[in-house]
N, C-alpha and C positions, 0 to 999 in steps of 0.2 A: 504494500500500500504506500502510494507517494505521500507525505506530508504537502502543506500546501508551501513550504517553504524550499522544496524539490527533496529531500530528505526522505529514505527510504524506511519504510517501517516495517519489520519482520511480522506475517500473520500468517498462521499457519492455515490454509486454506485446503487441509487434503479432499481430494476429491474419494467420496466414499458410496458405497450402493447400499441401498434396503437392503437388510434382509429378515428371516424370519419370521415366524408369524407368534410365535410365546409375547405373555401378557409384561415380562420384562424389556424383549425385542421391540414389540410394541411402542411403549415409554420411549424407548433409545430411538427410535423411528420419529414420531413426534420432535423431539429434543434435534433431531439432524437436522430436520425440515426446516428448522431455524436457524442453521445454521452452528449449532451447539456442538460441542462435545461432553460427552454425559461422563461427569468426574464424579458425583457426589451417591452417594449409598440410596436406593429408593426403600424405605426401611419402613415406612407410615403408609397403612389401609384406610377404609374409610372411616373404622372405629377411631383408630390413634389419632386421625386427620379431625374428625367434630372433633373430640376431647380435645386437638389442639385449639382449633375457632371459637369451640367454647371459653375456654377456658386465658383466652388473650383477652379477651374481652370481658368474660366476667360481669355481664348486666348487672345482675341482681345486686351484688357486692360496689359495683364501682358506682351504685346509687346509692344505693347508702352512703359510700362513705364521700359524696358530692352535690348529696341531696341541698345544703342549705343555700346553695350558689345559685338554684331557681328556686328553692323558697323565698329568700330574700327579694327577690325579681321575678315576682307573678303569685307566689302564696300556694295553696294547697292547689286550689282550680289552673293556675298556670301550669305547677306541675304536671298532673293530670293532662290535660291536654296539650302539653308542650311533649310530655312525653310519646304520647299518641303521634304526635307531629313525625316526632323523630323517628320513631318504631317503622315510620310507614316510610317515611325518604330513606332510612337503611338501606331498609330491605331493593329499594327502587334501584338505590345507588349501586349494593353490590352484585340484586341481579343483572345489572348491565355489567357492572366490572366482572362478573361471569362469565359472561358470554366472550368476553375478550380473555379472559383466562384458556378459557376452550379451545379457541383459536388459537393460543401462543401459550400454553403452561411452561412458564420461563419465571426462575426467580427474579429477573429484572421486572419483571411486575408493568408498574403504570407507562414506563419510560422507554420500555421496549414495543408497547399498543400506541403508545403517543407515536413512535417513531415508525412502525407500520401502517399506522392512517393517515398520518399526515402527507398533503403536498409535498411533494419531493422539494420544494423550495425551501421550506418551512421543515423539512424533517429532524435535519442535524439537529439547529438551536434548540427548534422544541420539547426534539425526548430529552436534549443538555439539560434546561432549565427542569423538565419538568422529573429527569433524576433527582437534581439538589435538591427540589420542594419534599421527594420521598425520603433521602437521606435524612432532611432537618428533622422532617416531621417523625419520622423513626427514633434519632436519634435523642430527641426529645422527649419522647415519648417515654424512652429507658429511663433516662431522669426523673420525671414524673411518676413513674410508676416505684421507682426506688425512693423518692419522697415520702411517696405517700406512706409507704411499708416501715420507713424507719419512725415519721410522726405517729400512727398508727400502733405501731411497740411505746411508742413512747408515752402515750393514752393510756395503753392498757395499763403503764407501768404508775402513772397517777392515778389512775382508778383504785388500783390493788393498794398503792400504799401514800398514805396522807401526810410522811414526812417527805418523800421525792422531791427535790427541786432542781426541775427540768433544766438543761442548759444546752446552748445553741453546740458544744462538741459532741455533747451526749447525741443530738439529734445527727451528727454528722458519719459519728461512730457507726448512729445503727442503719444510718442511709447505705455506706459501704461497706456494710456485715451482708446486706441484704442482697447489693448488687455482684459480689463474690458470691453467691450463695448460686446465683443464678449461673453464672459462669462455671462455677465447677458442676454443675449437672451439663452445662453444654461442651465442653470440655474433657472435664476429667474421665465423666460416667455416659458421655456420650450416645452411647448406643442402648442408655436405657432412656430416651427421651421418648418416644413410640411407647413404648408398655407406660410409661410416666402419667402421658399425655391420658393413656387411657383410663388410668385410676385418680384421676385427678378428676375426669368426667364425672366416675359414680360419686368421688367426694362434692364436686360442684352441686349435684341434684339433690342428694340426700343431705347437704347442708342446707340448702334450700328450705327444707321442710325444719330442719333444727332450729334454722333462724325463726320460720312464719310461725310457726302454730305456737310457740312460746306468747310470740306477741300480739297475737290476735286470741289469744283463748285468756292469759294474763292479762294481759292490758287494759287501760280505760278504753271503751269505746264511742269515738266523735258520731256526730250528725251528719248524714249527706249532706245539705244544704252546708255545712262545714267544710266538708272537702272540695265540692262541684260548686259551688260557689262562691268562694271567698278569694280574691284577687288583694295581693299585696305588693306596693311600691315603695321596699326599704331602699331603693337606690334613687328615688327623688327624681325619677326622669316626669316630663309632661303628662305622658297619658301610663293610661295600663297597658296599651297594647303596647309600648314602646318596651316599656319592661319586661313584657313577656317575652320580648327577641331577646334581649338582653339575657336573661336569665337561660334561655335557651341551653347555654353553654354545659351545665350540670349535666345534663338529660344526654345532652351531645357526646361526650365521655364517657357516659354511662355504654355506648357503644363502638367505643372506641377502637383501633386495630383491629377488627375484621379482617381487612385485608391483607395480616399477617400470613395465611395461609397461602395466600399468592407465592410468596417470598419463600416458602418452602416447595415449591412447585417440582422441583427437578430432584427432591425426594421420599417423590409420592408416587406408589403405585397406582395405575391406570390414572395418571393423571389431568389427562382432560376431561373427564368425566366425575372423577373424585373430588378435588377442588373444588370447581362450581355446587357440586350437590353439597356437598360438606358445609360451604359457606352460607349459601342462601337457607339450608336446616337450621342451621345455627344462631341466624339472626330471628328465623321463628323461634325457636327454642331460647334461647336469651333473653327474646321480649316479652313473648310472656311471661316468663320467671319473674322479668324483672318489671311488670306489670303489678302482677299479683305481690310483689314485696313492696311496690308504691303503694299500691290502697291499703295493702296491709300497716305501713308505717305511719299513715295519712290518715285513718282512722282510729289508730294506737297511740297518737301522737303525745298526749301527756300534757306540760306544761312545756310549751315551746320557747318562751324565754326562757328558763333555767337549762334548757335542751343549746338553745342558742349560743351561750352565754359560759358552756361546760367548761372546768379545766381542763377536763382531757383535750379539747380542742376539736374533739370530734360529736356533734349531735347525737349521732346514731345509738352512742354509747351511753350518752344521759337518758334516751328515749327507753333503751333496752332495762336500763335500770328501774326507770318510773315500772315499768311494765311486767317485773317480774318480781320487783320488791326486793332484791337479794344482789349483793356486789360478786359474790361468787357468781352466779347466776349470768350477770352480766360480763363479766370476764370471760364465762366458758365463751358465750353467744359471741364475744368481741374475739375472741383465740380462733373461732371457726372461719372469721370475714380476712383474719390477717393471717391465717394458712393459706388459703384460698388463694390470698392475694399474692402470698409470697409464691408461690405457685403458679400464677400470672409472669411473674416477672422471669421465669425460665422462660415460658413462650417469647414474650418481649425480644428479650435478649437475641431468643432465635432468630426470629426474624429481620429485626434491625440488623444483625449483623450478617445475614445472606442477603438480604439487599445490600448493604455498603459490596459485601462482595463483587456480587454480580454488576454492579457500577464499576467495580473497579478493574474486574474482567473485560470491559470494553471502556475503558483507558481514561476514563473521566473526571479523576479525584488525586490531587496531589498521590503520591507515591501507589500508585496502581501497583506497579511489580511487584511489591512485596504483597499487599492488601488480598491481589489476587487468588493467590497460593492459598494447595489446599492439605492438608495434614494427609500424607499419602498411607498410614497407618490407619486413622479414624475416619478418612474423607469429610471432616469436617473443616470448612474455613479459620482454622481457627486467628490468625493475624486479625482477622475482620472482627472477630470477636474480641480479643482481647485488644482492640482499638473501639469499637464501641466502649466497651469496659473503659478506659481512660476519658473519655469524650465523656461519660456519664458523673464519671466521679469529678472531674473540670467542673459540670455545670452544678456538681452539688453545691461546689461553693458562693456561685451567686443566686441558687436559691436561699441561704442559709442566712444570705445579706438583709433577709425582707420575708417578713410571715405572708405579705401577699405576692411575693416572685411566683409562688408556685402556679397563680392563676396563670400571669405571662405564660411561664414554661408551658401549659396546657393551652392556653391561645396559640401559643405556636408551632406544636406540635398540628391544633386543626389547621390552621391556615397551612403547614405543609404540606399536609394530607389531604387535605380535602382540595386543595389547588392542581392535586397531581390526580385527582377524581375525576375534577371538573373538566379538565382538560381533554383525558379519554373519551368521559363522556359525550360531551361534546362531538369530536371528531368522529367515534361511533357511528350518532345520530346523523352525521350528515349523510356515512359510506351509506349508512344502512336507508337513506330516504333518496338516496343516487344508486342503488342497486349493485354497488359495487363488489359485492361482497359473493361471492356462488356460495354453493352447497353445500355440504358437509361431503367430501368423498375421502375415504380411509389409503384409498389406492394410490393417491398421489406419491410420483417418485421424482419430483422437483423440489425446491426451496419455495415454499410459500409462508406469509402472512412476517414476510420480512418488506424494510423499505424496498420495493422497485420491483418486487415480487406479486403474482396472485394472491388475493387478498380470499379467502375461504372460513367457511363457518365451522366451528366445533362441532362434535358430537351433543355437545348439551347449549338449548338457546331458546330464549321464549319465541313463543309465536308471533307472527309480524305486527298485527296489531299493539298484541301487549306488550312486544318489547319497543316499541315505539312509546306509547303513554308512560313506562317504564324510565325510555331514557330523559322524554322531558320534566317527567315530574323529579326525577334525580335533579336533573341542572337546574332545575328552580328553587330545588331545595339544598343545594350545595352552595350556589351562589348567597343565599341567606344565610345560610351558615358560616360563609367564608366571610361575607360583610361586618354579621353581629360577633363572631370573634376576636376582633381587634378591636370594642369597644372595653372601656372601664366600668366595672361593677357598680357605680357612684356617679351623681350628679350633682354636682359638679366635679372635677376627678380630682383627689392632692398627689403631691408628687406620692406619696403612701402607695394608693389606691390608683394612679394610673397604669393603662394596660402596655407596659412597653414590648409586647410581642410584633411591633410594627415594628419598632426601630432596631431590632435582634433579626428578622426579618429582611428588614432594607441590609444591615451591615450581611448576614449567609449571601443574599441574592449578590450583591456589591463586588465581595471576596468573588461569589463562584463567575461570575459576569468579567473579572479583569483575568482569572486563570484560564479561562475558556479565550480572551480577546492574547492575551500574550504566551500558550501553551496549548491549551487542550483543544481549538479549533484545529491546531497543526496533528493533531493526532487520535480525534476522536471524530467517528465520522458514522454515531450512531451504533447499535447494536454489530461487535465485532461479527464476520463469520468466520468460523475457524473451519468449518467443515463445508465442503459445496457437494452437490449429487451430479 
């Protein structure tokens, strides 16, 4: 491959034939088509694969413990239906990012379907930028999720004992107990991450029930007209409805990484078929959980000022208490949400650091060559992980600057992610309303659904109709989501309470924007092909 500076760049282009018909072969067939060569172990079924979807996201759990960020901004009835809002743009958003799954199961995920729909004019830049927006938002995401796990220990540890006095190391300590915890299962113990994923599952569901029926058979119980009707604007904006976008953000989180499983695409068996189903079951599965533990908390709710107001720092955990009358009681219920979670943060891990990978496989990110590499022992990335790991424990520290950073860091984690959504989506909608796209056929022995290639359908994709209403109700609710997360929780904002995930943002885009104009345009030229048919 020339550089555009005439400079020659080594790509290994071998030309190789189909073969076979086993459901391994298969997979590697798939994975050529793209132009890939298949280094990574395909080790996860469909079982291992939910429990993993499930289990990155975590509905039921990551409401709880962000529930007060749309209570504050919109009240019981915001929730409610701020949740309903979201439940239903999920599911929209990732049955289309499905359907592009199907078509290209590559752990480069959004950046490699950006780079296949788009105008060949438009290709390079686009899947560029719209890598970094995945990268940030991944890699923020780990921080976030490691936050919350070490404030969340640090709760329980005030809860249990009333001389505790909390300190900004203590909290830092158990941020990077937590994020190591994650790594040496991807890591060390590697090849139990698949059976992991899967008993993490049955603990996901059956804690479900530990958590609800405590708090709905104990608990006070509210009034409808309580819950479906009560709108509240602790953030002082104009109207309710404005507060209700605002507040949005809780609910938003609540189903967050989804498209984790993307990211592990190239170690899934039968995986164009696996992935999509796994992921679209899962956002059913999560939202109702995490439905029935909204009205369950929202009817149970207690005294919500002293809930608001806790020193554990988490509501969830004063709520649990009003409701079962016993601080045992409440620590078991609170020990089940931060299993759970710390057990989220292996998924995490996963996946941010096989996307940094697979970015760095087609040459995008300061030091690809090493990034690239993959543990020829374990087939796990492990360089990319253990660079997320450092990028993570980095950002601990200007969370730890500010008891509200952590909002930022979760604004900006959506505005990554949901930027690199919006954008597939998009392009999608248009192949798919220009006809562009043929039929599913298995038989293909060319490179397709790469840039300048036939563009073809997966084995799994909704129906014409619905996957149309599907991709515009996605962008309309992606674009709202991307707007009202770079707002401030407060009206008027102080420097406290402002949401600086815009200006963390402009500095990622700025960085990745001058190493693309002074390097990576000379050598990045969209999804490498290492292999041709």
């Amino acid at each position: 491959m020339n550089g555009s500076n005439g400079k020659v760049y080594s790509q290994p282009t071998n030309v190789v034939e189909l073969e076979g018909m086993g459901a391994r072969q298969n997979d590697d067939n798939d994975l050529v088509r793209l132009g890939k060569k298949p280094v990574l172990k395909r080790n996860f079924g469909f079982m291992s694969m939910l429990g993993f979807s499930c289990t990155v996201v975590i509905t039921w759990e990551a409401f709880l413990i962000v529930f007060a960020q749309g209570f504050a901004n919109g009240g019981p009835a915001g929730v409610v239906y701020g949740y309903i809002f979201v439940w239903l743009g999920n599911l929209c958003v990732f049955a289309t990012l499905a359907e592009a799954a199907s078509m290209a199961p590559t752990s480069g995920g959004q950046y490699h379907w950006v780079s296949m729909l788009s105008p060949p004019k438009f290709q390079k830049f686009l899947s560029y930028i719209t890598g970094w927006f995945t990268v940030l938002g991944w890699q923020a995401f780990v921080a976030s999720v490691g936050y919350l796990n070490g404030t969340m220990i640090q709760g329980l540890i005030i809860l249990t004992d009333s001389t505790y006095q909390p300190q900004a190391w203590h909290n830092l300590m158990l941020y990077w107990a937590v994020i190591f915890f994650g790594v040496t299962i991807n890591t060390v113990v590697s090849s139990w991450l698949p059976k992991f994923e899967s008993v993490v599952l049955v603990l996901h569901i059956l804690g479900f029930f530990a958590i609800l029926l405590p708090l709905v058979i104990l608990g006070p119980h509210g009034e409808p007209s309580d819950v479906f009707g009560t709108f509240i604007n602790s953030g002082n904006w104009p109207t309710n409805g404005l507060s209700f976008f605002v507040g949005l953000l809780g609910n938003v989180f609540a189903f967050f990484g989804a498209d984790g499983a993307f990211h592990l695409a190239e170690e899934i068996k039968n995986a164009a078929v696996v992935v999509p189903k796994a992921i679209v079951f899962s956002i059913i599965l999560n939202g109702a959980m995490g439905f029935g533990i909204a009205l369950g908390l929202l009817f149970c709710i207690g005294d919500i000022d002293a809930a608001l107001h806790t020193k554990t720092g988490f509501p969830f955990i004063e709520i649990f208490q009003q409701a079962v009358h016993s601080t045992t009681g409440a620590a078991l219920m609170t020990a089940i949400i931060i299993t759970l979670s710390l057990c989220a943060t292996v998924a995490v891990i996963a996946s941010g650091s096989r996307q940094l990978w697979a970015f760095s496989r087609d040459r995008a990110v300061p030091g690809w060559q090493y990034l690239q590499r993959v543990n020829s022992r374990s087939a796990v990335p492990t360089t990319a992980v253990l660079v997320t790991t450092v990028i993570s424990c980095l950002l601990a520290l200007i969370v730890l600057g500010s008891s509200t950073a952590f909002n930022d860091i979760v604004s900006l984690s959506v505005v990554g992610l949901f930027g690199s959504y919006l954008l597939t989506a998009a392009l999608l909608l248009g192949r798919r309303l220009r006809g562009d796209i043929k039929p599913y056929a298995d038989s293909e022995k060319t490179l397709t659904n790469v840039s300048g290639a036939q563009l073809t359908w997966g084995p799994w994709r909704m129906p014409s109709l619905l996957g149309i209403i599907a991709n515009i109700f996605a962008i309309f609710y992606l674009v709202i989501v991307f707007f009202f997360s770079l707002w401030p929780p407060t009206n008027p904002p102080t420097a406290a309470t402002m949401n600086y995930s815009s200006l963390m943002l402009g500095a990622t885009m700025l960085f990745s924007l001058l190493y693309y104009v002074f390097h990576a345009r000379k050598v990045y030229d969209g999804p490498v092909i290492e292999l041709n048919i």
